[in-house]
C-alpha positions in Angstrom: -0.9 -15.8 21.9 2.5 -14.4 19.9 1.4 -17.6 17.7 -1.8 -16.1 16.9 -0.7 -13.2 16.2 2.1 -15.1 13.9 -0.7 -16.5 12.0 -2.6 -13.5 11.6 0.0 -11.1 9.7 1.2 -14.1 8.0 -2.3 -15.0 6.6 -2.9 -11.2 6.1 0.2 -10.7 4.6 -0.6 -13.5 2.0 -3.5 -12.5 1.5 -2.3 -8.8 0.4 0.6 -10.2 -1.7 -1.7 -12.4 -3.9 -3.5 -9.3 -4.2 -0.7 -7.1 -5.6 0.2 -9.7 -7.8 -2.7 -9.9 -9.3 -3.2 -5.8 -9.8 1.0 -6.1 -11.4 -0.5 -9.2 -14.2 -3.3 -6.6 -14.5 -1.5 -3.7 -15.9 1.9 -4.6 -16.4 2.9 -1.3 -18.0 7.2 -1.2 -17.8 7.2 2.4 -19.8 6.1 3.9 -16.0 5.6 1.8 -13.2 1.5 1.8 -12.6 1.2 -1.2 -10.9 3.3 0.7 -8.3 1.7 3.7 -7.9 -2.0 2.1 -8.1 -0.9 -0.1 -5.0 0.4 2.8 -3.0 -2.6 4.9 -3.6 -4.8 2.0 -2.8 -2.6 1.1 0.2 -2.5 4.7 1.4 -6.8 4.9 0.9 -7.0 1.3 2.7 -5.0 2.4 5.6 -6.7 5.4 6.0 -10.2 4.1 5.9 -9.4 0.8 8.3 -7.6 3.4 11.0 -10.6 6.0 11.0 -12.6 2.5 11.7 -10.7 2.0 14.3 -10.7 5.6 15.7 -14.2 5.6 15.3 -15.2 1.9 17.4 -12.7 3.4 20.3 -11.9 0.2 21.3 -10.3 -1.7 18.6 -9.1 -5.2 18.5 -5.7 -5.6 17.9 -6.2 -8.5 16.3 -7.7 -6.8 13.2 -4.7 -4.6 13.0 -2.3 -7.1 13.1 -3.9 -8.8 10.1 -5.4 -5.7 8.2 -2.2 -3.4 9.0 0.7 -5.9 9.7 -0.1 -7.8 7.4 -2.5 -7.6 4.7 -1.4 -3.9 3.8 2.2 -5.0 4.7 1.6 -7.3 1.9 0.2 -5.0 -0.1 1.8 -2.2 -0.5 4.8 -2.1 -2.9 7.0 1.0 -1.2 10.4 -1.0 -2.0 9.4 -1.9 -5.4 8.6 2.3 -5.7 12.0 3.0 -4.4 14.1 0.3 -7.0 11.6 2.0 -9.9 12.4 5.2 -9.0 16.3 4.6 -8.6 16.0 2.3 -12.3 14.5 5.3 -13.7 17.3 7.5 -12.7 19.9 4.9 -14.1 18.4 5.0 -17.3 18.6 9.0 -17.2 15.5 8.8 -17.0 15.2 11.9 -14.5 12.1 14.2 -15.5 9.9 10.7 -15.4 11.3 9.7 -12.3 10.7 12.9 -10.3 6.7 12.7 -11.8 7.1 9.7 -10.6 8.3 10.5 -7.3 5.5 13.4 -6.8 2.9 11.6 -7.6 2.8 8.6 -5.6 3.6 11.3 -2.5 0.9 13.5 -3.8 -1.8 10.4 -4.6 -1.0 8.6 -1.5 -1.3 11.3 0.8 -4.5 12.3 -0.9 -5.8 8.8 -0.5 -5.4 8.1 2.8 -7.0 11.6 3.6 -10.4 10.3 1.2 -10.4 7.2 3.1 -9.9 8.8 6.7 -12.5 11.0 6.0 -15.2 8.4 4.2 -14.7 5.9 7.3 -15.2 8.8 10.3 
């Protein structure tokens, strides 16, 4: 069983790495870190929308979790990579851009996974 589930958020976890990847060759914008941001918000909308799923079937399998949650969105989302951005940015002095920075991926990312609560339930 713990093997399973081994193979499940590694797969999922994969999965959501490519993924990022893929959205950071995409936009690849160093004068402010999109890529970042645009994976937290998506994260934060995915999340929401997978657990309001889940809310909604009442009986859930944790299976799904552990490779949508654990590890696809583990592998997804890019929270480290926001807080080495946002510490580069204030190393560089860079201090009104890193506190927009800072606000926005709170402000977006809470927003999102409200939207995709609410579009799932």
């Amino acid at each position: 069983m713990i093997w399973k589930n081994i193979l499940l958020v590694a797969f999922g976890g994969g999965l959501g790495s490519s993924i990022r990847y893929l959205i950071y060759v995409a936009i690849k914008q160093r004068n402010f870190p999109y890529d970042t941001i645009t994976v937290n918000v998506l994260g934060s909308l995915i999340i929401g929308a997978i657990m309001a799923f889940f809310i909604k079937q009442n009986h859930s399998s944790e299976h799904w979790k552990l490779f949508f949650i654990t590890g696809f969105l583990g592998g997804f989302t890019t929270f480290s990579a926001f807080s080495w951005d946002t510490l580069h940015l204030f190393q560089q002095q860079r201090y009104s851009t890193a506190l927009l920075y800072v606000g926005f991926t709170f402000l977006l990312t809470l927003i999102a996974v409200f939207v995709g609560f609410k579009l799932v339930k």
